[in-house]
N, C-alpha and C positions, 0 to 999 in steps of 0.2 A: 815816252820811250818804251818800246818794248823791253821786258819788265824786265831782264834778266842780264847783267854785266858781268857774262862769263863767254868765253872761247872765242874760236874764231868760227864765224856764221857760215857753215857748210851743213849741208844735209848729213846727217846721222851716221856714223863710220860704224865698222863691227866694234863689239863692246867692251871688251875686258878694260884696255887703257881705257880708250874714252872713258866710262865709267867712271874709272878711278878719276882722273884727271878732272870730270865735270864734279864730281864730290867734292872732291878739294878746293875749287875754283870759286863753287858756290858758297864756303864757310869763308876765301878772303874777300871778296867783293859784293861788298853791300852794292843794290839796285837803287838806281834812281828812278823810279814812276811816275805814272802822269798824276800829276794833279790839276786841280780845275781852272788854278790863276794864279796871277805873279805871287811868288815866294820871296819871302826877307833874305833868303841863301841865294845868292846870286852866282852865277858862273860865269865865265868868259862868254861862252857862247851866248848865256842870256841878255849880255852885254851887248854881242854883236847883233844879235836879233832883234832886241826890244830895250825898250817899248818903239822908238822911232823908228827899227828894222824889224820887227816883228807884226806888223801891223797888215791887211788887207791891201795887196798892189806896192807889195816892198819885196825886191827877189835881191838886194845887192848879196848876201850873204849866202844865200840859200844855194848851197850844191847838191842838189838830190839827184841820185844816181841811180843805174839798177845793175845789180852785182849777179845777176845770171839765174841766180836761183827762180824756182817756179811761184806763181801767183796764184789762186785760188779762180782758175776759167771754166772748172765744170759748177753744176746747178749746186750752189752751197745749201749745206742745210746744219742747222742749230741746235742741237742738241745741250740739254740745261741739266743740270744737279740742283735743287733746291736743296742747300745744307740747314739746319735748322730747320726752325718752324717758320711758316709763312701763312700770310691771310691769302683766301683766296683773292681779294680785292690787288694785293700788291702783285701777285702771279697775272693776275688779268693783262695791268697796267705793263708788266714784260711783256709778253706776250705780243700786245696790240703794237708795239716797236715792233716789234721783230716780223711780225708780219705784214707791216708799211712798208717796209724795204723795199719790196718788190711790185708793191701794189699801186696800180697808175689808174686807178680812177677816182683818188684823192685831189682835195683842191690844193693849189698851190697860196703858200710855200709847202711843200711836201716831204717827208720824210724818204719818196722815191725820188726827189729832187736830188734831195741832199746824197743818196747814193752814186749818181751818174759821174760826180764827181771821183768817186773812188773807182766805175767802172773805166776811166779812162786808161787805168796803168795795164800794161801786158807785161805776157812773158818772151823768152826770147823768139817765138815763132809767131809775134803781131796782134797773138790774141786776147782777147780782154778777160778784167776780171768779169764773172761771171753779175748780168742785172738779175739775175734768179737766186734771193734767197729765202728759204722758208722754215718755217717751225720743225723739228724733229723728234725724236721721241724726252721726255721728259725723265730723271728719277729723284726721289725723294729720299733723302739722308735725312727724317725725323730726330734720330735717337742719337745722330753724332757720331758715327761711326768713330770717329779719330778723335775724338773731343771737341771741348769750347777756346781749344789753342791750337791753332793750326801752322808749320815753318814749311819755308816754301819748298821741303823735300813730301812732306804728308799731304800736303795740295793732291801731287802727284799720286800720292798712296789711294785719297778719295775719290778720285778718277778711276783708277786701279779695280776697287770695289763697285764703282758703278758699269763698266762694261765686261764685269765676269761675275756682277751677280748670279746667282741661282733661278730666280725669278725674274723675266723681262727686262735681261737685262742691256744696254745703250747701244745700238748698232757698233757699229766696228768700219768707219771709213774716213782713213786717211789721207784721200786725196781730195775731197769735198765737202770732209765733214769738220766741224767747227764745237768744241767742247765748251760750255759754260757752266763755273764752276762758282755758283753766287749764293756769298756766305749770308745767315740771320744776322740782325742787329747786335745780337751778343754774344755773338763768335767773333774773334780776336785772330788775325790771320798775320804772320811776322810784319815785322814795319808799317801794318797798319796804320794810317791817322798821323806817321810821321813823313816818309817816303813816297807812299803807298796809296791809291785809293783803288788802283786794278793794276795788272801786267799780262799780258801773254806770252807763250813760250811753246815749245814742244815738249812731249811727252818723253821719258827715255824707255828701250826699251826695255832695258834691265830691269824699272817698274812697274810700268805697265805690261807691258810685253809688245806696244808697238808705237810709231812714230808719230801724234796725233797732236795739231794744233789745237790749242786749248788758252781758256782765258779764268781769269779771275778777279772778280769784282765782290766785294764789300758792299753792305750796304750800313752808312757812317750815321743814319738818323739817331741813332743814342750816343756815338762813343766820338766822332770829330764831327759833325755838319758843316761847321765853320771850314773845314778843311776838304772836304770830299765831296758834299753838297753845294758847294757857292756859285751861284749868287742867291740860292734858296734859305743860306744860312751866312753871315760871313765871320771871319776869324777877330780874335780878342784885340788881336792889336793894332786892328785897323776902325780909329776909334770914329765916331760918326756914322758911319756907312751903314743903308740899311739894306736889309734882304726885300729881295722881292716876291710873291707871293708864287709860290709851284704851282703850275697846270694843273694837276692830280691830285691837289691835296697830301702828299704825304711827300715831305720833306726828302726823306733816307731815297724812296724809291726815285722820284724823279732826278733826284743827283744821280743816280746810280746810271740811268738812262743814257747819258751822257759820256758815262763812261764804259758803258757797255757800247755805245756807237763807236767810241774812239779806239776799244778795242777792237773791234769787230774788222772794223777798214781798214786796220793794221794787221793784222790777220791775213784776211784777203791779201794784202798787197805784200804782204812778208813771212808768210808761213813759219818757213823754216829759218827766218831771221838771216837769208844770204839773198834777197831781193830788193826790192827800194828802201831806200833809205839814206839819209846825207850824214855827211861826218868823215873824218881819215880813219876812226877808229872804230871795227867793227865792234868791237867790244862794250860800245856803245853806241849803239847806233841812234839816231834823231830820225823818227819813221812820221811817214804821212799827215797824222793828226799828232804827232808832238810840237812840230810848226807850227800849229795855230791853237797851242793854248790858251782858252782863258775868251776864245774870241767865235762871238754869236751874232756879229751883224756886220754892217757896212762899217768901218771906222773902228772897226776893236783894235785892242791892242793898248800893253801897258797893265794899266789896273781897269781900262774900260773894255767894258764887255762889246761892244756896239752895238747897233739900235736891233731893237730886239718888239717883239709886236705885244700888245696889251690886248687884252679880251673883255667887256663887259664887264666880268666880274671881277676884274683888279690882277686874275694870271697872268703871267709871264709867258711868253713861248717866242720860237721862232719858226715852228713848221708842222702841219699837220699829221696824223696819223689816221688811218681808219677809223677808230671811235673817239681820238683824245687828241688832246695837244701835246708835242713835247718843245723841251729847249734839249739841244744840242750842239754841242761846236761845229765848227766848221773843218775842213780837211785840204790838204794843200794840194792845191791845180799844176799840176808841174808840165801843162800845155803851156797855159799864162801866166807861171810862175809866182801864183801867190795864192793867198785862202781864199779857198770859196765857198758860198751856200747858198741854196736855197732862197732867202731871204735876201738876197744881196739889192741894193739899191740899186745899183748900174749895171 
């Protein structure tokens, strides 16, 4: 779910109420987030959907809509905050995602596979989301600007300092540009590890000073794995089961991957949160890749992931990237009404 269960999903009104009224909204309504696989908290909806309606080639429930608003059809580009400290090895391992998106001389199953799916939504003039996207400029928050505790109003604030830096600082493009705001292992970002493993949203302008689709991802490898990482890691109370072994070697980053795809394509197809998405309740909206949680191959659904490819050396994955492997979910086909990827069997 695109991360934030407040207002009604229109594009950005003049400030003063809204302001106030998004303030307020944000301190009564806790977010529900993506996580990576079924949860012991069950909803109605999760009810309707899964495991036996949630699965690959199941649409009875699924009302995906598109509510007017615009989609992400010029050439997207990426722009990242490294908050914390980071290796350069884990920086690479981003990166090399993010620049598979777009890249077609990858083998199949492809991490440009897995995008076409997301290119198929438009806006209301037939056009698609955009098959172009690519790395943008980068900035580094070493020292923490806002601390090693971060609530989802200072997100916003770290943003803020990244594109009015003094020094180089983050382009300024609203309608194609794409903010990732991906915290150290030992930054502690609100609802982290319970809720939480990313959300997107827009920027407000009374923060930042302008309207910017933006994400935020965690990276869980010291503080939940079991939660943010799985199937790389799994949780306590699911006793038995074991993890399967990360493409990349490093637990936190490759979960993170997964969900840096899930935001990504939610993004694109919902910017400003008044685009696609299913539900009666804008307020909450259920967006493109919150459909097919939890689900990486032919047959997922439930607490199975579905088939998913093995490598040699004992890694997990389900689709290539320029230099690596990644696993990532899958994102919901609302041609053929249900999840698809890359990887699919049929």
């Amino acid at each position: 779910m695109s991360r934030w269960s407040i207002l009604t999903r229109r594009s950005p009104a003049p400030l003063t109420m809204l302001t106030l009224t998004l303030f307020s909204l944000l301190l009564i309504h806790p977010t529900t987030a993506w996580r990576p696989y079924p949860h012991q908290n069950t909803t109605t909806t999760d009810l309707q959907l899964g495991p036996s309606k949630k699965f690959e080639g199941s649409s009875e429930f699924v009302k995906l809509r598109y509510h007017m608003g615009p989609v992400l059809t010029a050439n997207i580009t990426v722009h990242i905050i490294w908050y914390g400290t980071w290796a350069r090895s884990q920086k690479r391992i981003i990166r090399d995602f993010i620049n598979s998106i777009s890249s077609t001389t990858v083998r199949s199953p492809s991490v440009s596979g897995w995008w076409k799916t997301v290119q198929l939504y438009t806006d209301q003039t037939g056009s698609n989301i955009s098959r172009t996207v690519r790395l943008g400029e980068e900035k580094n928050d070493r020292l923490l600007s806002h601390g090693k505790k971060l609530t989802r109003l200072s997100v916003q604030s770290v943003i803020k300092a990244a594109v009015t830096a003094k020094t180089k600082p983050l382009p300024i493009n609203p309608k194609s540009g794409i903010y990732l705001l991906l915290t150290a292992d030992d930054v502690y970002v609100q609802d982290f590890c319970q809720n939480v493993c990313g959300f997107h949203y827009f920027t407000f302008p009374s923060i930042v000073g302008y309207t910017l689709p933006y994400a935020w991802i965690g990276n869980s490898g010291k503080m939940c794995p079991g939660t943010c990482a799985y199937p790389f890691a799994v949780p306590e109370y699911i006793p038995g089961l074991k993890p399967v072994k990360s493409p990349n070697g490093d637990v936190g980053i490759d979960g993170m991957i997964s969900v840096i795809g899930h935001e990504i394509a939610e993004l694109a197809s919902n910017p400003l949160v008044n685009a696609w998405y299913a539900g009666q309740d804008p307020v909450a909206p259920v967006e493109i890749a919150d459909l097919c949680e939890g689900i990486y191959g032919t047959g997922g659904g439930g607490s199975y992931t579905g088939q998913m490819l093995n490598d040699r050396d004992g890694a997990t994955y389900n689709m290539h990237g320029i230099r690596r492997r990644f696993l990532v979910q899958w994102v919901w086909n609302h041609v053929v009404n249900y999840c698809t990827g890359p990887n699919a069997l049929d």
